[in-house]
Every structure is written in C-alpha cells, then in structure tokens.
MDTraj code that builds the backbone (N, CA, C; nanometers):
import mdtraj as md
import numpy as np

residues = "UNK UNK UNK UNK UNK UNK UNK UNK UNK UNK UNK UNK UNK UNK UNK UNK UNK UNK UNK UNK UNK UNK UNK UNK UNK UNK UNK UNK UNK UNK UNK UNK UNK UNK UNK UNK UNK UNK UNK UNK UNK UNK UNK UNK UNK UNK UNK UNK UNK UNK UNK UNK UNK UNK UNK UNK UNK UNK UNK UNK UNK UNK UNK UNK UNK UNK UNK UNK UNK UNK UNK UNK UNK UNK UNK UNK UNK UNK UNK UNK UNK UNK UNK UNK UNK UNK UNK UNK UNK UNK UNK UNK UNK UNK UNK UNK UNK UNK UNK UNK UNK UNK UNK UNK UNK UNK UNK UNK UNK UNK UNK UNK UNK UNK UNK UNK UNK UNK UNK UNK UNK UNK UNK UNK UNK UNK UNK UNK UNK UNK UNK UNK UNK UNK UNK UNK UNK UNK UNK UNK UNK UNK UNK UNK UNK UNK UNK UNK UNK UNK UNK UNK UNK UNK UNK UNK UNK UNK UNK UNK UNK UNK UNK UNK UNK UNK UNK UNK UNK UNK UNK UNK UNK UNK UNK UNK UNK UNK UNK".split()
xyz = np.array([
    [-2.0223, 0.4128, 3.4745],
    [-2.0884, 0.5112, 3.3921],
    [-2.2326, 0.4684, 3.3662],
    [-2.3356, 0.5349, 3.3282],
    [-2.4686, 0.5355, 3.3323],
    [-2.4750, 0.5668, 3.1820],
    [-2.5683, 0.4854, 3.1395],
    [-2.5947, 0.5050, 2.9817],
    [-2.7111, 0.5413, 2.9963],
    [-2.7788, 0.6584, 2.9769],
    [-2.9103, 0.6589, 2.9491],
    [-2.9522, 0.6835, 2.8203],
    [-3.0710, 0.6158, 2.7740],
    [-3.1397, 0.5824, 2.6126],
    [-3.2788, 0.6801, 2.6646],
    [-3.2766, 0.7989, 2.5492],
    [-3.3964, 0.8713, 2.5960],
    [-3.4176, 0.8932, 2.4885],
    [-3.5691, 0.9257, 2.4612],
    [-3.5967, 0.9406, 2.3290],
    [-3.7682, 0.9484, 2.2940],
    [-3.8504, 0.9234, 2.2065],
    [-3.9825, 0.9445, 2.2045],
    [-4.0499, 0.7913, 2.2559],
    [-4.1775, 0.8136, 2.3099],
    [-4.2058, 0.6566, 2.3055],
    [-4.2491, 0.5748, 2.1679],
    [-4.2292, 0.4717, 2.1837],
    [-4.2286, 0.4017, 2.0816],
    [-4.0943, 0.3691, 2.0006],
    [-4.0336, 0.4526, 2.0063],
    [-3.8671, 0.4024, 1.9195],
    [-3.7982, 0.3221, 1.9526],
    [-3.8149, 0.2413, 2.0522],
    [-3.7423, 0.1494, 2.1081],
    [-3.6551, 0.1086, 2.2035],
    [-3.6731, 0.1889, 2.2975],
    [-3.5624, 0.1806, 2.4106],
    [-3.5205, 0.0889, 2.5114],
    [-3.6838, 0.0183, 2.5023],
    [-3.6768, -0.0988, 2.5683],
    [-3.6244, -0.2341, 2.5177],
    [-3.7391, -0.2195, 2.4279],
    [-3.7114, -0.3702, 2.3040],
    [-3.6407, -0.3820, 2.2482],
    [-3.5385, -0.2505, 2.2041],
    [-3.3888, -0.2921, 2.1408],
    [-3.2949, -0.2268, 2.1936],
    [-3.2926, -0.1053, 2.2612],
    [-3.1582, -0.0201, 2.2767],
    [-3.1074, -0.0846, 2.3772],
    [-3.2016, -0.0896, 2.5114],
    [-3.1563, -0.1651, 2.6724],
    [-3.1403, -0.2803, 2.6334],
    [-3.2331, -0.3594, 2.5761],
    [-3.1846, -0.5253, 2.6128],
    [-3.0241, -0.5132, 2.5220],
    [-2.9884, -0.4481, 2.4174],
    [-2.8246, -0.4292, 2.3549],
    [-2.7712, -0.4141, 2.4912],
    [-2.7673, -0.3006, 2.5494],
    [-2.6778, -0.2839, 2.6349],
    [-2.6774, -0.3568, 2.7339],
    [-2.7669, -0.4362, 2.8065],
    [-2.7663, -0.5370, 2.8857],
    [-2.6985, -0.6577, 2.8411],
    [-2.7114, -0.7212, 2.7136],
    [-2.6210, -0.8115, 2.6373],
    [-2.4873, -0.7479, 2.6427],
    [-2.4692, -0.6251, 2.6552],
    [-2.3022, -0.5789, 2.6340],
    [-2.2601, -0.5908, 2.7648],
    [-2.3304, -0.6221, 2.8947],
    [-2.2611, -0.6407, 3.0219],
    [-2.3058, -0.5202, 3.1055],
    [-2.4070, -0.4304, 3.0384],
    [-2.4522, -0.3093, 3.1547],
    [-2.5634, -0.3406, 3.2103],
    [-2.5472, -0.3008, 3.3364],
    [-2.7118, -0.3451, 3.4672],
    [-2.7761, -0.2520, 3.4562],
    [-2.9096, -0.3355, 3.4638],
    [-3.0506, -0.1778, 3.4039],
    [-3.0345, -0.1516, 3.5316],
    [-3.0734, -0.0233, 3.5633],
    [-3.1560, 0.0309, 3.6460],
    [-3.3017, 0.0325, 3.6664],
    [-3.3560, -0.0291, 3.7548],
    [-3.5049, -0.0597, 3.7157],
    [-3.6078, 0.0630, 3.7648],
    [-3.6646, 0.1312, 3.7426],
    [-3.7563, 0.3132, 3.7419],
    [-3.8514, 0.2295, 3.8057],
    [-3.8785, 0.3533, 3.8784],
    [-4.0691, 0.3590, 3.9355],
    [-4.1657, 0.4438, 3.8540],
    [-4.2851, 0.3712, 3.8693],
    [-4.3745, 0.4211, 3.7389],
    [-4.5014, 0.3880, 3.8748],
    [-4.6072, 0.5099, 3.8529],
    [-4.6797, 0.4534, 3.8486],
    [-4.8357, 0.4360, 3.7490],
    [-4.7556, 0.4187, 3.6199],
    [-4.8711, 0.3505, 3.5167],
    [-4.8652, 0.1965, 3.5546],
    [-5.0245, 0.1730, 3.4694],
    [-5.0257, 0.0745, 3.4558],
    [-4.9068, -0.0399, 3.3588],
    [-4.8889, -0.1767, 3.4462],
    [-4.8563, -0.2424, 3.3936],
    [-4.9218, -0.3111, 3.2717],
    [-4.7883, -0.2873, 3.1482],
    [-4.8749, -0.3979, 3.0259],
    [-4.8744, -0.5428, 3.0319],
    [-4.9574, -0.5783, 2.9408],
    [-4.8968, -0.7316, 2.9164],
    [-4.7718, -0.7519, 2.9425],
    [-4.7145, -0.8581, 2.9824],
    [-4.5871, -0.8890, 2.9551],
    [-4.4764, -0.8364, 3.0224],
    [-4.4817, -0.7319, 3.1004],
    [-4.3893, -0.7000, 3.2004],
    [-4.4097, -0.7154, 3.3101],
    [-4.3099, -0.7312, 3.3696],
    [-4.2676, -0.7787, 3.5248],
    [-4.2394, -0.6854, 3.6304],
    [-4.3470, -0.6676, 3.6995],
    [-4.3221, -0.5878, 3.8452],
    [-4.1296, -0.6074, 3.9469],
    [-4.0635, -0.4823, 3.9416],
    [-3.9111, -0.5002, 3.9615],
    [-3.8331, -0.5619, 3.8190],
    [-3.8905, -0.5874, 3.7752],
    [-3.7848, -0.5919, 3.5912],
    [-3.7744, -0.4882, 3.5143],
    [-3.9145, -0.4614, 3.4549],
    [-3.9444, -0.3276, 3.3945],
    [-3.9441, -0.2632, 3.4353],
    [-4.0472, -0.1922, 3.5702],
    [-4.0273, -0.0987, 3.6213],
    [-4.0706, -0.1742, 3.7613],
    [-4.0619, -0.0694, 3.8802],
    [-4.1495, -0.0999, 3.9888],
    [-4.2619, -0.0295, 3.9890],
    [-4.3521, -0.1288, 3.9979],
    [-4.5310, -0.0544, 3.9777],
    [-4.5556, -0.0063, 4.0723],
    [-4.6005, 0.0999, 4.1200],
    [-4.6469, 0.1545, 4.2640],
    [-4.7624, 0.2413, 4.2647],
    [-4.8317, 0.2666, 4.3094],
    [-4.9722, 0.3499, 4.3194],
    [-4.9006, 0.4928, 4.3263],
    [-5.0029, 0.5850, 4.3314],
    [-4.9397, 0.7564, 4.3258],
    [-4.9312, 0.7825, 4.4438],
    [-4.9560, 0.7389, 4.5387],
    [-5.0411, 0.7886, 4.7071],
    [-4.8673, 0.7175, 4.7549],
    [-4.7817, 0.5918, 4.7237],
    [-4.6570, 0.5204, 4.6959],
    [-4.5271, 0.6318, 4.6384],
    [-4.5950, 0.6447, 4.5670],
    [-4.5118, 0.7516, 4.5071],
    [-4.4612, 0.8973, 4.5325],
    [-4.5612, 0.9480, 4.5465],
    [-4.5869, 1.0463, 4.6393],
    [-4.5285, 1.0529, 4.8009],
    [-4.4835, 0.9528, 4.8644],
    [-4.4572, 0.9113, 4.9675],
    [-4.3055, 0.9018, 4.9614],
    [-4.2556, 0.8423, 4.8693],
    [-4.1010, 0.8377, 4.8280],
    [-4.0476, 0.9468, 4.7634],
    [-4.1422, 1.0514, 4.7265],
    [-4.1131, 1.1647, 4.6810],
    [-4.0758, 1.2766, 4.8114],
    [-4.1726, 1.2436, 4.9199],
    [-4.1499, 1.3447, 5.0624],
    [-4.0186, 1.2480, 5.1617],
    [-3.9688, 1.1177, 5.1300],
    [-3.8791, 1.0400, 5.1839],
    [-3.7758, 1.1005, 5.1045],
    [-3.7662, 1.1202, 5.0382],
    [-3.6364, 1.2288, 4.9362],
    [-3.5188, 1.0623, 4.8944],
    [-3.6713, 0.9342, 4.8310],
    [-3.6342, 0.8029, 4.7965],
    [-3.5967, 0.7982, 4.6580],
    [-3.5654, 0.9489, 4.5463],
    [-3.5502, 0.9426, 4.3813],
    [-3.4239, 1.0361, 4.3967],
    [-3.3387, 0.9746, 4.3290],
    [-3.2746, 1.0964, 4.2624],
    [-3.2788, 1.1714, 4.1446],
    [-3.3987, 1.1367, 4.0902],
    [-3.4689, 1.2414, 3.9796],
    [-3.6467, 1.1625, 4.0095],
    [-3.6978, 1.2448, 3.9671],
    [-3.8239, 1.2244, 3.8778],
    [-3.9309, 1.3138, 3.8257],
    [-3.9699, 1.2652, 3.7654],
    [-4.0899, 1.3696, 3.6477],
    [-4.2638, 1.3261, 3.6551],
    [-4.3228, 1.3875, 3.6458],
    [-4.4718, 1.3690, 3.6035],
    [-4.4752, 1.4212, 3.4506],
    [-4.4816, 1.2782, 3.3668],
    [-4.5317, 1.3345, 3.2290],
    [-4.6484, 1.2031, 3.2039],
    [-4.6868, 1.1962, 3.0740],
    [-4.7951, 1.0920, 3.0154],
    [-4.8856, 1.0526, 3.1335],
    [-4.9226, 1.1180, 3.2428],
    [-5.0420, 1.1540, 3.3248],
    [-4.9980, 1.0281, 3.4081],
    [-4.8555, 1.0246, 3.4136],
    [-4.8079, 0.9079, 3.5815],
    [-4.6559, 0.9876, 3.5805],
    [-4.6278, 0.9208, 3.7090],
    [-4.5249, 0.9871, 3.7428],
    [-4.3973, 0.8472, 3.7260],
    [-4.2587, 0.8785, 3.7124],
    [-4.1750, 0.8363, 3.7016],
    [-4.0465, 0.8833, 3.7871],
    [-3.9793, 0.8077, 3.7891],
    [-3.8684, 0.8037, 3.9044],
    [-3.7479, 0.6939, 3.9117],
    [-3.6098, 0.7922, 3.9465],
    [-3.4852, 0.6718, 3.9441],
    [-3.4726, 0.6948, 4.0742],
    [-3.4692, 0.5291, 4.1524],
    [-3.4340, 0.5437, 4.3020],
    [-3.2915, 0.6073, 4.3031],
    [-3.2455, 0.6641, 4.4515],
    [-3.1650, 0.7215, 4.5380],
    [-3.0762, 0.6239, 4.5542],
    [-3.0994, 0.5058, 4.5334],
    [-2.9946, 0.3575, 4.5385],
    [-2.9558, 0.3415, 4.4230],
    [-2.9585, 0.3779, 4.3067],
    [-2.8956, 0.3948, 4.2278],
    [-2.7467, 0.4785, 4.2157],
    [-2.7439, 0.5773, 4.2850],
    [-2.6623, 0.6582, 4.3251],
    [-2.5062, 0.6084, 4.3315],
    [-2.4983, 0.5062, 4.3901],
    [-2.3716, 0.4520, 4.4361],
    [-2.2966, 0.3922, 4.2575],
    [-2.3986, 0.3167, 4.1964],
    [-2.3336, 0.2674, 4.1085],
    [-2.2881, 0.3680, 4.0255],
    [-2.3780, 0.4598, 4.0116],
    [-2.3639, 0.5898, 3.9318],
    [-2.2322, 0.6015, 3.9491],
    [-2.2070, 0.6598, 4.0530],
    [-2.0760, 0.7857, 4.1204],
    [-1.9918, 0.6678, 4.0920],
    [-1.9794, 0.5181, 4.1465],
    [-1.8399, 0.4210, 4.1368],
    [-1.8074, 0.3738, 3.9739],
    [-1.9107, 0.4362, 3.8960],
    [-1.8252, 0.4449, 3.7131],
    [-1.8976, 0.2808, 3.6920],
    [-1.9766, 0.1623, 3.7836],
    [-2.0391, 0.1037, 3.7183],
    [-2.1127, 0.1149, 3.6115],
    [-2.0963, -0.0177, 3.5062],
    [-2.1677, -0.0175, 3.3744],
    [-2.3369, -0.0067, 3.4153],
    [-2.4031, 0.0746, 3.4023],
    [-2.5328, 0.0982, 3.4229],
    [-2.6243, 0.1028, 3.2996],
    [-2.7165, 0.0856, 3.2921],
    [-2.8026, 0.1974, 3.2244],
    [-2.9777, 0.1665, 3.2026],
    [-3.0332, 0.2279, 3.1500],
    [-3.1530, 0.2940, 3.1941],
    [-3.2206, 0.3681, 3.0735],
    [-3.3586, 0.3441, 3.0535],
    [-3.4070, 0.4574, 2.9647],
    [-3.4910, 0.5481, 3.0474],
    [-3.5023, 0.6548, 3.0288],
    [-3.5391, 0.7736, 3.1029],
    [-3.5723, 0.9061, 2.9846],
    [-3.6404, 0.9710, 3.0639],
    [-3.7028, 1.1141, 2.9884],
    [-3.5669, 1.2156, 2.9814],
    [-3.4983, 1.2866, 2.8799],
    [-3.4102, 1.3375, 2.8563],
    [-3.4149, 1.4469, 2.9736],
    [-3.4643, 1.5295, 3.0169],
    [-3.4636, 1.5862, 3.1266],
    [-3.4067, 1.5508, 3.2336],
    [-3.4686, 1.4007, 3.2852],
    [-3.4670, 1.3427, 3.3967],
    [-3.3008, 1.3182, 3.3907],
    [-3.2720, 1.2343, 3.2418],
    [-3.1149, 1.2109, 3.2769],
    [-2.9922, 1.3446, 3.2323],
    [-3.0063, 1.4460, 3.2001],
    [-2.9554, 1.5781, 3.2445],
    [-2.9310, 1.5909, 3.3581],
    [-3.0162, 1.6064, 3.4829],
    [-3.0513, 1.6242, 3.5515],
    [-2.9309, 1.5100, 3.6516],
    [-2.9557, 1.3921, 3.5779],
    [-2.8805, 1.3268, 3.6921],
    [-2.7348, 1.3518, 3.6506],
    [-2.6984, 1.3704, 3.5261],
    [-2.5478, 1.4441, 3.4630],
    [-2.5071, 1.5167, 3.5675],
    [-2.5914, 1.6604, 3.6005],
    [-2.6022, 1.7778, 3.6696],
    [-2.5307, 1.6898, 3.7935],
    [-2.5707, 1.5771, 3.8754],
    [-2.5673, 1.5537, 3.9905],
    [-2.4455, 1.4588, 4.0377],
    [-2.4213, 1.3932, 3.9078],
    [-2.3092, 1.2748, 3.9193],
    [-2.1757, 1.3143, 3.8226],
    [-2.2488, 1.3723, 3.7130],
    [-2.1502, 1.3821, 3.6147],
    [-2.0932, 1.2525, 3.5157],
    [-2.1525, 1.1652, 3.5814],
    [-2.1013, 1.0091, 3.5610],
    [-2.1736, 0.9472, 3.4151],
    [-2.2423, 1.0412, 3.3113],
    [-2.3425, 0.9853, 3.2361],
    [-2.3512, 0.9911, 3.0811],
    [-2.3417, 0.9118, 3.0020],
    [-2.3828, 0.9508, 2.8525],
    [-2.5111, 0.9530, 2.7979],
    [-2.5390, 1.0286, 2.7282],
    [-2.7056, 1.0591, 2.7168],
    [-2.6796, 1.0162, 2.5505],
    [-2.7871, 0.9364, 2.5222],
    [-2.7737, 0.8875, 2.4098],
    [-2.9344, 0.9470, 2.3771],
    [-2.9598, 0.9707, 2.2631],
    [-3.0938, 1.0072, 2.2392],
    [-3.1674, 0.9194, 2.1078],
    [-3.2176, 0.8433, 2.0944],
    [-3.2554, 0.7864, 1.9657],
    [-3.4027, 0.8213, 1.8929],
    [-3.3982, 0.8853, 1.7870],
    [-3.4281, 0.9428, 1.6845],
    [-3.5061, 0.8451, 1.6117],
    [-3.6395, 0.8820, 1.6072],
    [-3.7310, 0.7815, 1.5682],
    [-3.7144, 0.8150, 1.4199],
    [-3.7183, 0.7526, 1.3047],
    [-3.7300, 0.7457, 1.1417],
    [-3.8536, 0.8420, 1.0696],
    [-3.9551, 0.8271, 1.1548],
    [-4.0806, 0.8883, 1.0920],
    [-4.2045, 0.8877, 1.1791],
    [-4.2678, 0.9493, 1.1544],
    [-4.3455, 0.9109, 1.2322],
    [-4.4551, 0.7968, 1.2243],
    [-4.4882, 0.7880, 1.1328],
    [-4.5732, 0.7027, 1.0887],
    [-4.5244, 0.5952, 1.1768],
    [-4.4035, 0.5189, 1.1783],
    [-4.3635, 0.4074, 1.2190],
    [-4.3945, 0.4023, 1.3707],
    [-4.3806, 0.5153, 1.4322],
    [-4.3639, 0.5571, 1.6090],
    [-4.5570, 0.5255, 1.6184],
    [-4.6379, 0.5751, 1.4754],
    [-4.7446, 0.5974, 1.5053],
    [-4.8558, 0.4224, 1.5382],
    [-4.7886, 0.3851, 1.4205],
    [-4.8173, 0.2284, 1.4005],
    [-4.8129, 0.1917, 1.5516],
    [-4.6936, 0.1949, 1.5756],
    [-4.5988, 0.1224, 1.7651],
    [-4.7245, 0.1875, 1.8100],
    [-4.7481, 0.2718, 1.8261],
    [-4.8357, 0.3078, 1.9401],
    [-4.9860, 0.2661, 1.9747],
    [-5.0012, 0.2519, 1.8028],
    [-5.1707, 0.2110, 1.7575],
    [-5.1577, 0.0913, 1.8403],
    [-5.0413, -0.0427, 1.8113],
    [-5.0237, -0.1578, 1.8435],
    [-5.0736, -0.1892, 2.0344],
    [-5.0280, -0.0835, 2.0454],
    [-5.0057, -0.0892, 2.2111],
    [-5.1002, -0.0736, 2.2457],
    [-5.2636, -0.0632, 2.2003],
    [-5.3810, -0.0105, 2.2433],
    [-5.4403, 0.0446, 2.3127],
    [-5.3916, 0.2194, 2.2972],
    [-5.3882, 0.3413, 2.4025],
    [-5.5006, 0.4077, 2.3309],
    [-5.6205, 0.4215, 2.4147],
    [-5.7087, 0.5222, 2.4008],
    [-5.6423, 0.6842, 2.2715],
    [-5.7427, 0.7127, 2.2202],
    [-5.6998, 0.7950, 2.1304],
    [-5.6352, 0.9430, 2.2010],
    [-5.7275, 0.9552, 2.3523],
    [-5.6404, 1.0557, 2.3865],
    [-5.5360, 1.0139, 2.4551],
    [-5.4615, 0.8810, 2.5129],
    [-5.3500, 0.8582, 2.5522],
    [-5.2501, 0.8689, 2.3865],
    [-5.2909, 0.8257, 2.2902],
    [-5.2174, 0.8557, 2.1547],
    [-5.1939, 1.0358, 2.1600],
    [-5.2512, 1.0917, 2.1337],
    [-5.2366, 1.2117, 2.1113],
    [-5.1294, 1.2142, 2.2507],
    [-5.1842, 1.2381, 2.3785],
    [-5.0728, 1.3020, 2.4328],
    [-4.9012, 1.1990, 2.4754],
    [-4.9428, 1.1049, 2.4003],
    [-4.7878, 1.0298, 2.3787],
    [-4.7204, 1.1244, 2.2480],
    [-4.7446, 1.1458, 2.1407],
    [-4.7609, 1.2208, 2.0433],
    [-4.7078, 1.3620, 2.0854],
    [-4.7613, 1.4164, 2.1245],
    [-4.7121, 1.5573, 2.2116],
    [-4.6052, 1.5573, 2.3295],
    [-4.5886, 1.4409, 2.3475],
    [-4.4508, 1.4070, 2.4553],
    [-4.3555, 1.3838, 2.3230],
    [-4.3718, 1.2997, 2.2619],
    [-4.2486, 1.2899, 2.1548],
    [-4.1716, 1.4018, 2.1053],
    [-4.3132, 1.4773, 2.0389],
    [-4.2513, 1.5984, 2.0026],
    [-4.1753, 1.6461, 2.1021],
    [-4.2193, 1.6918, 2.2336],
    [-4.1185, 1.7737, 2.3434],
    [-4.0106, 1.6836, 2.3848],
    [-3.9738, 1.5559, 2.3208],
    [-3.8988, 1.4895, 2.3691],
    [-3.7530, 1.5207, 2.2239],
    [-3.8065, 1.5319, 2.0963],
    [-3.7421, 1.5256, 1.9769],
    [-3.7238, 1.6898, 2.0295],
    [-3.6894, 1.7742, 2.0475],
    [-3.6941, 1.9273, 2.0817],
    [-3.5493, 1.9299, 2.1665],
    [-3.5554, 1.8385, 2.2479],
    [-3.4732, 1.8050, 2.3823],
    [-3.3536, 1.7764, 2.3357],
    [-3.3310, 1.6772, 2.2200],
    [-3.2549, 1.5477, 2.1354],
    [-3.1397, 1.6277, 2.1601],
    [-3.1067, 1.7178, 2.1391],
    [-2.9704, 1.8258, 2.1346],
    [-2.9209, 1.8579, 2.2957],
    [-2.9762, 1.8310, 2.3941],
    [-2.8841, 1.8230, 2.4893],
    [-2.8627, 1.6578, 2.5004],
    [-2.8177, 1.5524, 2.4756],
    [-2.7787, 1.4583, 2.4693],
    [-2.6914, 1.4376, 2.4120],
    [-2.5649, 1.3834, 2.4564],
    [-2.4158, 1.3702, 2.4007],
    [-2.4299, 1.3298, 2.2589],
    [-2.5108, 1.1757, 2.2383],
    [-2.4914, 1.1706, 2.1145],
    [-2.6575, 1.1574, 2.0429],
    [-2.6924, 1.1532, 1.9215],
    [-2.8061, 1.1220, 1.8754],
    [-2.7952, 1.0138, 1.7520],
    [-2.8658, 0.9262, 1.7640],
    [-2.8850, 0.8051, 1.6903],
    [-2.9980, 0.8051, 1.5894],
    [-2.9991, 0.8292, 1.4322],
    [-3.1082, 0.8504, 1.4036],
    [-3.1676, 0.7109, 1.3363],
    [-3.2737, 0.7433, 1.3196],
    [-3.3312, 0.5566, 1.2396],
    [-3.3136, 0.4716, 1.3843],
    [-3.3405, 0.5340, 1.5051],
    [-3.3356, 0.4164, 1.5530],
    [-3.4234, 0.3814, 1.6023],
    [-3.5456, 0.3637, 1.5054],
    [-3.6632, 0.2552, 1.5737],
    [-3.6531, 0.1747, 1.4632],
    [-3.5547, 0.1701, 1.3375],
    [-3.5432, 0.0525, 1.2520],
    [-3.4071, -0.0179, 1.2438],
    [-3.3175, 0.0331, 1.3299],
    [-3.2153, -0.0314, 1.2782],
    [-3.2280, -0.1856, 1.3371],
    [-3.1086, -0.2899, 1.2845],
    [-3.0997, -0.4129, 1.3699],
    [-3.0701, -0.3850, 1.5100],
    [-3.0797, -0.5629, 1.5841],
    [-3.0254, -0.5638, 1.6614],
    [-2.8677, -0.5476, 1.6500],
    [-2.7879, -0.5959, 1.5993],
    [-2.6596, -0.6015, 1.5571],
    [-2.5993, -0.4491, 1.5054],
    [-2.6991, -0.4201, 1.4368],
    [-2.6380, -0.2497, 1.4183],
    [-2.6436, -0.1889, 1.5666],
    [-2.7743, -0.2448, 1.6313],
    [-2.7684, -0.1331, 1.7605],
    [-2.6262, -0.1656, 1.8709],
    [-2.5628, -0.2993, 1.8838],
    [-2.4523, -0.3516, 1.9482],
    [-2.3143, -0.2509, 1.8797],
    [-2.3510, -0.2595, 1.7647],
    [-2.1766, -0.2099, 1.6958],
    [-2.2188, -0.0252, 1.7486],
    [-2.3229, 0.0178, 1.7323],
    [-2.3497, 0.1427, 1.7003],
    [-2.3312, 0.2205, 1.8761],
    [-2.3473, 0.1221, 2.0053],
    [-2.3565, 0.1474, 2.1270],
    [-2.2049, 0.1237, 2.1677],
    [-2.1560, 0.0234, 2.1029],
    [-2.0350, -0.0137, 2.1099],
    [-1.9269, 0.1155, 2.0768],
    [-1.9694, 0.1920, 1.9635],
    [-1.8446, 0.2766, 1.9533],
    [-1.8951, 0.4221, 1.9719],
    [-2.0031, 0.4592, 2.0457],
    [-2.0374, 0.5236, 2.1670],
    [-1.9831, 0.4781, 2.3011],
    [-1.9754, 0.3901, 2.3421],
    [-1.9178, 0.4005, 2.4745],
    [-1.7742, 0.3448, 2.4751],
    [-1.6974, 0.3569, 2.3407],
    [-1.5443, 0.3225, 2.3165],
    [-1.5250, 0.5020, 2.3594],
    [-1.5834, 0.5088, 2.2366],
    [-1.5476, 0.6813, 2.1825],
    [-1.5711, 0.7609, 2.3475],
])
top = md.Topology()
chain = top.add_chain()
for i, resn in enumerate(residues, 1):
    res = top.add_residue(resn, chain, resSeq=i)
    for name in ("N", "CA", "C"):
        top.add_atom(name, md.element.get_by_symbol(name[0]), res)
traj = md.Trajectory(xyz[None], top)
C-alpha cells in the first residue's frame, strides 16, 4: 500500500510525517523535481534533481506515473514505482493531492492522508525561514490554499499537523494504517 502525505507546503511532510513513516518500516518513494536543491538535501534521497529540458524528456518517454507543474517546477512519481504500488508494498511518499488521486485512480492501492496546517501564521513563519523571494512566498501561499480546498478528497485529514509531536505523529499514522 502507498501512503501518501499531501498537504500545504510548510506543514511538514517531510520533516515529520515521512521520516514517521519511514521509522514505521515504509520505503519513500523518491519524486523528480526540477527545483532547485536546498541546503541539506540529497540528490536521489529527497528528490531526484533534474533540469526541465530532463524532465520534459521523461515526460515524452511516458517515465512518470503521475506528474504536475505547480510552484513554477515540475514534479513527478517514476513509472518504477508502479510495481511496489500494485504488490501492496509498505510505500510512501509526499505528493500534491491531485497527483496522489490520480495514482488511487490507477492502482487503487493508496491512502491519502492530508495534513492540515494549525494556522497560518505558523506555515507563514516555515516559509519566511526557508528564504523564498517574496513572490515565491505569495505563490507558495496560493498553492496552500488550492491545496487546503483539495483536503476532502483524501481518505483521512489530520489537523494541527504542523505542531503535533513526533510520537503523536507515530501513534496517529499508526491507527490510520491499522484502521
């Protein structure tokens, strides 16, 4: 089964929801992006970094089984993912709520978890931190919103979750993927 964590940026999907579920025994799926890499992440960990002209290329190779152009780069889950999907492996992945619909639509194999940022202020802080030009803020900002809009096609929704613990997020993922 495929867990996907979708939700606004900044709430945490990386820094707390995935690394939980990776501690619980599920394999990320690692996305193609091609934004820039930040500090601190690892080309094939985080994502795979690739140019657009790259991208674009695996897009006419029919190399994604989803992807989107939003926040002015494009994103993408390889076609090799596929197998673990369909064989009910522990997976998972954060992705744009669309994108993992979409792969629902295709596998059926998926729980869409959506996590529900507390306020904004807090999402706003995260973002200031990350030091994105004021118009990359705004249109992260305007993705959230169309992302909080979405929250209702996702099996379940998690709210407060850009504050809860780590330990709340284990028990709280835990009886999501019991249930």
């Amino acid at each position: 089964m495929l867990l996907a964590l979708c939700g606004p940026s900044a709430v945490g999907k990386d820094s707390r929801w995935l690394k939980t579920a990776i501690e619980m025994g599920y394999k990320k799926i690692v996305p193609y992006t091609t934004r820039k890499k930040r500090d601190g992440e690892v080309d094939g960990d985080d994502y795979f970094f690739v140019s657009k002209n790259e991208f674009i290329k695996r897009i006419r190779e029919k190399k994604f089984l989803v992807w989107d152009y939003m926040l002015n780069n494009f994103y993408g889950t390889s076609i090799d993912a596929l197998p673990n999907i369909i064989d009910g492996k522990k997976c998972c992945i954060q992705i744009k709520t669309t994108m993992a619909e979409r792969i629902k639509l295709l596998t059926g194999n998926v729980r869409t978890v959506f996590l529900m940022p507390s306020e904004n202020e807090v999402i706003l802080k995260r973002l200031n931190s990350r030091k994105y030009t004021h118009e990359e803020r705004i249109i992260r900002l305007n993705y959230n919103l169309e992302e909080i809009e979405l929250s209702e096609l996702c099996d379940v929704v998690i709210p407060n979750a850009d504050i809860v613990t780590n330990l709340d997020a284990k028990r709280i993922l835990g009886d999501i993927l019991v249930g």
